[in-house]
C-alpha positions as CSV (number, residue, x, y, z in Angstrom):
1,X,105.6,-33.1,191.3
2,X,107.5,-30.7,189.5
3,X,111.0,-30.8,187.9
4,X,113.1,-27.9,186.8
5,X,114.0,-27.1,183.5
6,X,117.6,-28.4,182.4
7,X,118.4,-25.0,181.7
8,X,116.6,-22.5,184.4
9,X,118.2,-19.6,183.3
10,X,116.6,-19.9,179.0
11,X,113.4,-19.9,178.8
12,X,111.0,-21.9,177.1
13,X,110.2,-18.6,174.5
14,X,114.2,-18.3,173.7
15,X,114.5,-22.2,173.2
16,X,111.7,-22.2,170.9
17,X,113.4,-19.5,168.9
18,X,116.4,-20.5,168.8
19,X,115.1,-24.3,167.6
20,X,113.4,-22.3,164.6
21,X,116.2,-20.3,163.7
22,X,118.4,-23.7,163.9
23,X,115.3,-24.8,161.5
24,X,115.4,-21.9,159.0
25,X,119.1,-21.6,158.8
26,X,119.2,-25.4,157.6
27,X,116.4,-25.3,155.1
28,X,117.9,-22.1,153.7
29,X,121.1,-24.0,153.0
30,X,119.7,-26.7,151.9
31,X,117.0,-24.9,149.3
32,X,120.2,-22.9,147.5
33,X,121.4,-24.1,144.6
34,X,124.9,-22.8,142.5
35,X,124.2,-19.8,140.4
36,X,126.4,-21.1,137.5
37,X,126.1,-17.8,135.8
38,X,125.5,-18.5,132.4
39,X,125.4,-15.5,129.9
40,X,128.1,-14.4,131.8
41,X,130.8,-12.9,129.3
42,X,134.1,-14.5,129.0
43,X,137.3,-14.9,127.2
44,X,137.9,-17.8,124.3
45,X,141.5,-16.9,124.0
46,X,141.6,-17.1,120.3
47,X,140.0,-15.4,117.5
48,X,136.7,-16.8,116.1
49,X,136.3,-17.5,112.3
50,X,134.6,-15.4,110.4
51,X,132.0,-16.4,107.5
52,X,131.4,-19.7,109.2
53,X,127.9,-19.9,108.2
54,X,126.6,-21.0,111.5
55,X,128.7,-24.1,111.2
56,X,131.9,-23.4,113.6
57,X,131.3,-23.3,117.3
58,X,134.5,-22.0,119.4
59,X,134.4,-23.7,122.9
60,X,137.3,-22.8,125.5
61,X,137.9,-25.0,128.3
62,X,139.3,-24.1,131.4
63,X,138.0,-20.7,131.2
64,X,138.2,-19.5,134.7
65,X,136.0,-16.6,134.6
66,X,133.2,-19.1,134.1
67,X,132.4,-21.7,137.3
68,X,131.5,-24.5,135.1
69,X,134.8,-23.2,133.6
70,X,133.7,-23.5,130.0
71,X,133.1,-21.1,127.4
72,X,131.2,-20.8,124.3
73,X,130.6,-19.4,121.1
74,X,128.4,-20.8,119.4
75,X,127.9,-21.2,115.5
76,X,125.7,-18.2,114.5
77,X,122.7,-19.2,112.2
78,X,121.3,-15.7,112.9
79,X,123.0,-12.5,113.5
80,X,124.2,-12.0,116.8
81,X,124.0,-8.2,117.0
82,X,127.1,-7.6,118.8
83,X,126.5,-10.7,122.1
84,X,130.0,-12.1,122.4
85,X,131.3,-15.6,123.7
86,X,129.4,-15.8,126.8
87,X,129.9,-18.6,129.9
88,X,127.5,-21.7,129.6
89,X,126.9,-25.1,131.8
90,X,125.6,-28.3,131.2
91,X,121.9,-28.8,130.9
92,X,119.3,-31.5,130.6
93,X,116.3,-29.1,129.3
94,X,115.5,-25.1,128.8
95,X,114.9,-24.5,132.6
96,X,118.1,-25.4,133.5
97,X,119.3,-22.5,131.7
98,X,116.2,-20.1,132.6
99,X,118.4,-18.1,135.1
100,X,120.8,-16.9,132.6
101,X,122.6,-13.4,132.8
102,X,120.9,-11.6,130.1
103,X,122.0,-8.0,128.4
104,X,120.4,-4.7,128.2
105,X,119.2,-4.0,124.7
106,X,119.6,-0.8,125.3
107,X,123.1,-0.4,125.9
108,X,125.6,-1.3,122.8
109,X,128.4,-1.8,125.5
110,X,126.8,-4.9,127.0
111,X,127.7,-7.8,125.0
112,X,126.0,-10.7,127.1
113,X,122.6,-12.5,126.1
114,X,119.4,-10.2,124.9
115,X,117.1,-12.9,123.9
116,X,117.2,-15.4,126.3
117,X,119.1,-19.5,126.7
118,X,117.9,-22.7,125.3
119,X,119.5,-26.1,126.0
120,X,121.2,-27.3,123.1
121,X,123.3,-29.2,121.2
122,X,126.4,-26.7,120.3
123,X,128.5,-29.5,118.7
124,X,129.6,-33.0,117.1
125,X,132.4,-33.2,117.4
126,X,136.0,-32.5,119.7
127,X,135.7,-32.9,123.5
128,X,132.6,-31.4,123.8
129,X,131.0,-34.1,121.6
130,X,126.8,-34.1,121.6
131,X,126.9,-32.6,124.9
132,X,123.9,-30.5,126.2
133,X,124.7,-26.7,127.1
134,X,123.0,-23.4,127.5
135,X,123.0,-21.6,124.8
136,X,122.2,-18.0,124.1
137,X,119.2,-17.6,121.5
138,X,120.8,-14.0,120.1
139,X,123.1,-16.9,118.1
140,X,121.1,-20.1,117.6
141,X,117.0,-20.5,116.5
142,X,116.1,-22.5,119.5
143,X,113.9,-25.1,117.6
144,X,117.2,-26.2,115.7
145,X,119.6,-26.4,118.3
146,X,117.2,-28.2,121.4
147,X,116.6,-31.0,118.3
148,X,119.5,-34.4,119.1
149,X,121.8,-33.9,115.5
150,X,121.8,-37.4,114.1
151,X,125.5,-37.9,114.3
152,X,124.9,-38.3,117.7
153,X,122.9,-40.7,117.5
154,X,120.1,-41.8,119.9
């Protein structure tokens, strides 16, 4: 004995494809993750210092141009050849900040990231105490900054 289908008028082909359209749509949302766009160029709101020696980072928070809403400048140990403050994001290690918006070298008026992000330790002290961020590598040699400063301790 045969019963009917629930629904006589859809057809087995159309409810299979509409299950696997249900199927992809869910797993699509569910693979995405927030583009936080590091590297992105942003404003600090004040002047940096000059002749810092690598020593002063400048760190604005809320900067709304950025969605993790801060950003950074970080102390230059090497010269930056002309990147400007640029939006970062809390990191754990250097993939976290692999996706970062990076520059063309080629074109003096783009003042974002050239060489790549490392995660790093941008300061010691203030709000933004030992806390890991991306941090572009036109600024910072990334085998210093990825190493725990001891004033922040272990």
């Amino acid at each position: 004995m045969r019963f009917p289908s629930p629904s006589p008028s859809i057809s087995r082909v159309a409810r299979g494809f509409a299950f696997m359209a249900l199927a992809l749509g869910f797993f699509s949302l569910a693979g995405a993750c927030e583009d936080k766009h590091v590297g992105r160029p942003c404003e600090l709101g004040t002047m940096p210092l000059g002749g810092s020696s690598g020593q002063i980072s400048t760190i604005s928070s809320p900067a709304l141009e950025c969605p993790s809403r801060i950003c950074l400048l970080p102390g230059a140990t090497k010269d930056p050849m002309g990147t400007g403050p640029l939006c970062t994001a809390d990191c754990e290690e250097n993939q976290d900040c692999e996706d970062g918006e990076k520059g063309n070298p080629n074109d003096p008026n783009d003042h974002r990231c050239v060489g790549g992000f490392v995660c790093g330790y941008p300061t010691t002290v203030g709000s933004f105490k030992c806390q890991r961020m991306c941090m572009c590598t036109d600024f910072v040699d990334p085998k210093v900054v990825t190493v725990r400063p001891s004033t922040c301790g272990s």
